[in-house]
N, C-alpha and C positions, 0 to 999 in steps of 0.2 A: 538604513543608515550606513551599511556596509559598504553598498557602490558609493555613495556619496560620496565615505571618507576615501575610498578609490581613486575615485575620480579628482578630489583634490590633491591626494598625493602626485596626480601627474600631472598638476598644474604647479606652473611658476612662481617663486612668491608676489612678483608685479601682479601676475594676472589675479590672485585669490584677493591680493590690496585692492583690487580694483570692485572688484567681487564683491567687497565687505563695503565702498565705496557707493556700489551701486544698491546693496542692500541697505543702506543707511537713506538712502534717498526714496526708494520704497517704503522704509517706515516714517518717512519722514512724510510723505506725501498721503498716510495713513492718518496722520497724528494732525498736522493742518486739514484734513475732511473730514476733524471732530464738530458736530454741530455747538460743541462749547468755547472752542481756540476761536467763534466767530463773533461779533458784535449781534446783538439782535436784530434778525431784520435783516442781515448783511448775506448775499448768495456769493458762493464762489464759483466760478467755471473752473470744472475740472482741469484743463491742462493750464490754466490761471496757476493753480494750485501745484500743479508737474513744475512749471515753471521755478513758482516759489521755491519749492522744496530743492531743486538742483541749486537755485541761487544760496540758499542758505547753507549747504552742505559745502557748497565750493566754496563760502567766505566771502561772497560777492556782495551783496545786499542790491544787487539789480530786482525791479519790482515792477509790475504791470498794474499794480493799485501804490494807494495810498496806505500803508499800513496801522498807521494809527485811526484810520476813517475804516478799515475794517476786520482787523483783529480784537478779541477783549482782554482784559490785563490775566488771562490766563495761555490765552496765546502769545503774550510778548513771554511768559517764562519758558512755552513749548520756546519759540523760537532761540533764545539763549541757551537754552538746552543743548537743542542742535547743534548750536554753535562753538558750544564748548567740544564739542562729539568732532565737529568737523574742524576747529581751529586746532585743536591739541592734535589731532591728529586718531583718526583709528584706531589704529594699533597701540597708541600712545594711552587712550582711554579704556579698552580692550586690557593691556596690562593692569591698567589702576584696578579693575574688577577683577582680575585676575588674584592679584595680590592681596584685595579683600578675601577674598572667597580660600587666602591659604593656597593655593593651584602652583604647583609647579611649573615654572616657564623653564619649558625645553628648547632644543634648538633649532625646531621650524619655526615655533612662533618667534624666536630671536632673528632668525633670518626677516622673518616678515616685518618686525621691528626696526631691521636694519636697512632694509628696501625703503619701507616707508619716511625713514627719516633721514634720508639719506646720509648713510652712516658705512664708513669703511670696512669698518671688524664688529664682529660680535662681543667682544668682551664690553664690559659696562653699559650694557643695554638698559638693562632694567633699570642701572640707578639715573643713568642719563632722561628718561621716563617718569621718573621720582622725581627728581628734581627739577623739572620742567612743567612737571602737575601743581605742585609746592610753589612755583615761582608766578605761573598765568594767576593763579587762585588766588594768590598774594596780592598779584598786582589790581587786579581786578576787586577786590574787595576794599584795598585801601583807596581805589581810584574813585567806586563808588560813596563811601562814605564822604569821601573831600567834597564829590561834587553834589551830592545829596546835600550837603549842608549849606554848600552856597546855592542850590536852587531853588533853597527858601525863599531869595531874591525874588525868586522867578511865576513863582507857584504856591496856589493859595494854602493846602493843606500838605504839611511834611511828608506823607500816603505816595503820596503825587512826585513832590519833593524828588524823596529817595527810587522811587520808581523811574526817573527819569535818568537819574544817578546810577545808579547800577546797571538800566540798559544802554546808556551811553557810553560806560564804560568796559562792558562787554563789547559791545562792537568796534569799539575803537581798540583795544587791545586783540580780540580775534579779527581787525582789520575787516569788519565784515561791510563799514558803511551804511546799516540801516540806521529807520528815527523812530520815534516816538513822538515826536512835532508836529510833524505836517508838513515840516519846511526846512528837515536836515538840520546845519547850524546856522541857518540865518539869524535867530533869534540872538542867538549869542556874539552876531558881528563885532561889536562892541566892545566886546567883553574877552580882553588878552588871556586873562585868566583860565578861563574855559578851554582858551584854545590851546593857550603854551601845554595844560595836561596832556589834552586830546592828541597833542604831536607828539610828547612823550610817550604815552600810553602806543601809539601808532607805532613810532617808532619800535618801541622793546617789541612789539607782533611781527614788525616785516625784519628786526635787522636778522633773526636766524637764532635759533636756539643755544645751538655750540657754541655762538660769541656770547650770549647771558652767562652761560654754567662758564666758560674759561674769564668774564669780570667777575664773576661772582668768587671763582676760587680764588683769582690773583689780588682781589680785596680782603680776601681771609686771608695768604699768606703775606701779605704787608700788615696785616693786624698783628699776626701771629710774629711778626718781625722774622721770619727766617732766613736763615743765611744763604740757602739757594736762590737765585730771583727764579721769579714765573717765569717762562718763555711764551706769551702769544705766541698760535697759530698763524699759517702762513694762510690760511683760509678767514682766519678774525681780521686780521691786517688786511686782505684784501678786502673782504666784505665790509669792513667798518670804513673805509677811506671811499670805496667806491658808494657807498651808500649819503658818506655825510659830503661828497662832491657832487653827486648827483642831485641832493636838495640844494645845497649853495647855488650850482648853474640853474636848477629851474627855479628858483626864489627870483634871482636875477632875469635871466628870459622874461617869466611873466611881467617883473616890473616894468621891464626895457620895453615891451609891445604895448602896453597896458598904457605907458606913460601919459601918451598924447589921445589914450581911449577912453577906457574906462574909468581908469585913477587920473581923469581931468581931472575933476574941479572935488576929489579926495584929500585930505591930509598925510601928508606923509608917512606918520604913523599906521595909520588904518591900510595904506595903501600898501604898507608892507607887511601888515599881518595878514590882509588877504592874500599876498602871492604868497608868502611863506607857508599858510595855515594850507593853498591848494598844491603849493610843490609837494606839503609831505603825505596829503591826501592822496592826488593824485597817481601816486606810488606802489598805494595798497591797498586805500579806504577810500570811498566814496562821498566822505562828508563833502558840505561845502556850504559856504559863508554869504555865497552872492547866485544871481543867475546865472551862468556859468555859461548860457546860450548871448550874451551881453556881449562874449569874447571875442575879440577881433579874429579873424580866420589863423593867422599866422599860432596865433598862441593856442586855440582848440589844436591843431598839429604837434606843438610839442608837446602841449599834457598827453595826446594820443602816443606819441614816444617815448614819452616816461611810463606809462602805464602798460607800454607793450613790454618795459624793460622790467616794470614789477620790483618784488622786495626779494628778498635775499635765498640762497636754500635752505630747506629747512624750516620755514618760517612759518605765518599764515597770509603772506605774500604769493602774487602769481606771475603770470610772464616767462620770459627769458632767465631770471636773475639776475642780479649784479653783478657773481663772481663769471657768469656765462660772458657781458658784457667788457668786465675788464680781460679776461684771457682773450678774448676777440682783438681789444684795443693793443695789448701786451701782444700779440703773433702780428697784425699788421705792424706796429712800430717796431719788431724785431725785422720781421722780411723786407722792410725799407731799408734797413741799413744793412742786409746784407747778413743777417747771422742765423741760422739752424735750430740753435739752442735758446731756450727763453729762461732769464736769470732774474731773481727779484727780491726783494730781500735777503739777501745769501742765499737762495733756497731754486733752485732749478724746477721747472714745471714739467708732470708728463706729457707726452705727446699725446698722450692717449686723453689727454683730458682737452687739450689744444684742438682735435678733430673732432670730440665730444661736443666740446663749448660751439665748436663753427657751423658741428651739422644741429645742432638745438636753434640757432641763429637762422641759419638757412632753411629750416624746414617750419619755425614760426614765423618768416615770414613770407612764406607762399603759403601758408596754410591760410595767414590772417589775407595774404591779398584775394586768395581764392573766393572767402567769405563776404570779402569786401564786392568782389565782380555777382557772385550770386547773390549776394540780398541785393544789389543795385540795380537785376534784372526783375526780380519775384518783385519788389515794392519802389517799381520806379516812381511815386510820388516823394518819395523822402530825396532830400541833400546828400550831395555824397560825402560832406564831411560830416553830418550828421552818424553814416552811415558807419564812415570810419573811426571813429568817437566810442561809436556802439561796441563794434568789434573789437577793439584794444583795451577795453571797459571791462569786457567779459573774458576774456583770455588773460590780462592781468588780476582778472578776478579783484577790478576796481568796484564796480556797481553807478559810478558816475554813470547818468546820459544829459544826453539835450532834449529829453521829452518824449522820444520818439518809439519807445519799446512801447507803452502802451497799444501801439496804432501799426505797429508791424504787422507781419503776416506770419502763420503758424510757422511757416515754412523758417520762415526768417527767426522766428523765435526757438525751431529745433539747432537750428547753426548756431546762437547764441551759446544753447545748454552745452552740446558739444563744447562750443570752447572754454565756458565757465569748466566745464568736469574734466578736460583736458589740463587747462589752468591749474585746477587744486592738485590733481595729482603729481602733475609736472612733468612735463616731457622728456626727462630719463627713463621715469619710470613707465611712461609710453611707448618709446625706444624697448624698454625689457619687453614690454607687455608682446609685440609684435618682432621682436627677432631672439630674447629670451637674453639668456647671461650674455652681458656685455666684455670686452676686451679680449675675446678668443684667439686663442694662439693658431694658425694656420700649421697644417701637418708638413703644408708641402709650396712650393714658390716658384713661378714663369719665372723665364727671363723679361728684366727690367728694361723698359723703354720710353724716352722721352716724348712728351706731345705737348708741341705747339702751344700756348696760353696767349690772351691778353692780348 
């Protein structure tokens, strides 16, 4: 025990995050090769089951079976389990056990709590942790009881009913995209009801923690009538504008390509809760309401760029971010016009976050095109937008496909896990894992010299 604790000492908090990451997946891939989490009768192939186990850790709900065709209803609780383990976050759950147990939280595991939730300072770790346990459990339990009670509709015995209820609403709130159907949400196409939740629920998993706990507080201090107003974050304002523009444009897009395709000879109505119900899926979650392989080529491509763009930090959304995407869009429409400094709500941006946000941008996407050129060699039978689909699926840590993970090849399904596990942790914290504390001051400085661009 003594090297051990050695040995972790002179590891980085990314790397032990990652550590604890990959140890969760190991016991995960333990707990799904119980011969009880299986239907009778039902075999699993072990890296079947590897596979599983990184999808659900990462929040993906990407899947090589049918899950309700071969889990039993003691494997759908293993699997929520998990998910609560991997959507709160590690460290996040780690403290909640923590905090049972009376345990003193010091300040490596606050570091590590800091890392992992992408968090500036250490001070109010732990409640920030607290109140983010308090708040998914809340929402998740109130989400399941609503819909437990209308899938009385649906379902012969209430057993059934609320079963269906509560794991729909774990995955929709850990954004994780699995079913219990057989057939996602097609059953419920219909049915606005279901879905306007499900986009709720979606929503409070990818927009980001910080912005829940800063409306949570600035709803108490308007209860409270206090004479201070709240101040949102300059991080809530960008994450909450970028995120409710980004569902408007793809609500819109799918309609627009869809029009004269798919939502021919659809009703209005219908037609717009399937792009609406896939722009906010496609974000974070996996659900979806129609055949999704149906889609004209043009629209598979943007749900593939929404899904590359993911849900927010902090969240249980994957991808790039949204705040990664607006500071992107913020430095090219400042260096269009000519200016240095990037300014935006009164509040000035670091540069340090401006070079952060571009090499996160640029390095996910040679990562994803790389992925994209090697599986299109190893499994030349497949589409290549099917291919691409895949890839932005599992690095946004969507779990959407067109079909085609069943029938890939190992090879192709090791590059998936990769990007699912790279996805959940996020590529800051990847960034640490391989060059260590980010923003280093340099001791010493060449002389400075122009080069050619563009």
């Amino acid at each position: 025990m003594g090297k051990v604790r050695v040995w972790l000492e002179k590891r980085s908090p990314a790397q032990i995050i990652t550590g604890y990451y990959l140890l969760t997946v190991t016991i995960s891939i333990l707990l799904f090769s119980l011969p009880a989490v299986h239907k009778p009768g039902v075999k699993v192939d072990f890296f079947d089951t590897v596979f599983m186990a990184v999808s659900v850790v990462s929040d993906t709900g990407m899947t090589v079976f049918n899950i309700s065709e071969t889990y039993s209803v003691f494997g759908y609780f293993i699997i929520m389990l998990v998910l609560q383990f991997a959507g709160i976050g590690i460290m996040g759950m780690s403290t909640f056990f923590w905090m049972l147990l009376g345990r003193k939280i010091g300040l490596r595991e606050r570091r590590l709590i800091m890392i992992d939730n992408n968090q500036f300072a250490l001070s109010g770790l732990v409640r920030l942790v607290r109140d983010i346990l308090k708040m998914i459990i809340f929402i998740e339990l109130v989400g399941a009881l609503i819909l437990g009670f209308h899938f009385l509709n649906y379902y012969p015995t209430w057993k059934e009913a609320f079963l269906q209820g509560l794991f729909s609403s774990v995955c929709a709130t850990t954004n994780a995209g699995m079913d219990i159907t057989g057939e996602s949400y097609a059953p419920y196409a219909s049915d606005y009801f279901v879905q306007l939740l499900t986009i709720i629920q979606i929503i409070i998993g990818a927009i980001g923690f910080p912005v829940l706990i800063e409306v949570k507080e600035c709803l108490s201090k308007k209860k409270m009538k206090l004479t201070n107003p709240f101040r949102l974050s300059l991080f809530t304002k960008i994450t909450t504008i970028t995120y409710g523009i980004l569902l408007i444009i793809g609500t819109i897009l799918i309609l627009l390509l869809e029009f004269q395709h798919y939502f021919k000879d659809v009703s209005w109505h219908k037609s717009f809760f399937y792009a609406f119900f896939q722009a906010a899926t496609t974000r974070s979650t996996g659900f979806t309401t129609m055949d999704i392989t149906e889609f004209s080529m043009p629209t598979l491509l943007v749900m593939g760029v929404l899904m590359f763009i993911g849900g927010s930090p902090n969240s249980m959304g994957g991808g790039i971010r949204t705040t990664t995407l607006a500071l992107n869009l913020l430095f090219i429409y400042n260096f269009a016009k000519g200016k240095r400094d990037i300014k935006v709500f009164n509040r000035e941006l670091h540069q340090y976050d401006i070079m952060k946000s571009l090499a996160i941008t640029l390095f996910a996407i040679v990562m994803c095109l790389v992925s994209v050129i090697v599986i299109s060699i190893s499994d030349k039978q497949q589409q290549l937008i099917a291919i691409f689909f895949e890839v932005c699926s599992a690095f946004g840590t969507v779990g959407l496909t067109m079909g085609i993970t069943p029938d890939l090849s190992i090879f192709a399904k090791c590059i998936l896990m990769i990007l699912m596990f790279i996805g959940r942790i996020g590529l800051t914290s990847f960034f640490l894992i391989i060059g260590g504390e980010g923003n280093k001051e340099d001791k010493y400085h060449y002389p400075k010299e122009k080069v050619i661009t563009g």
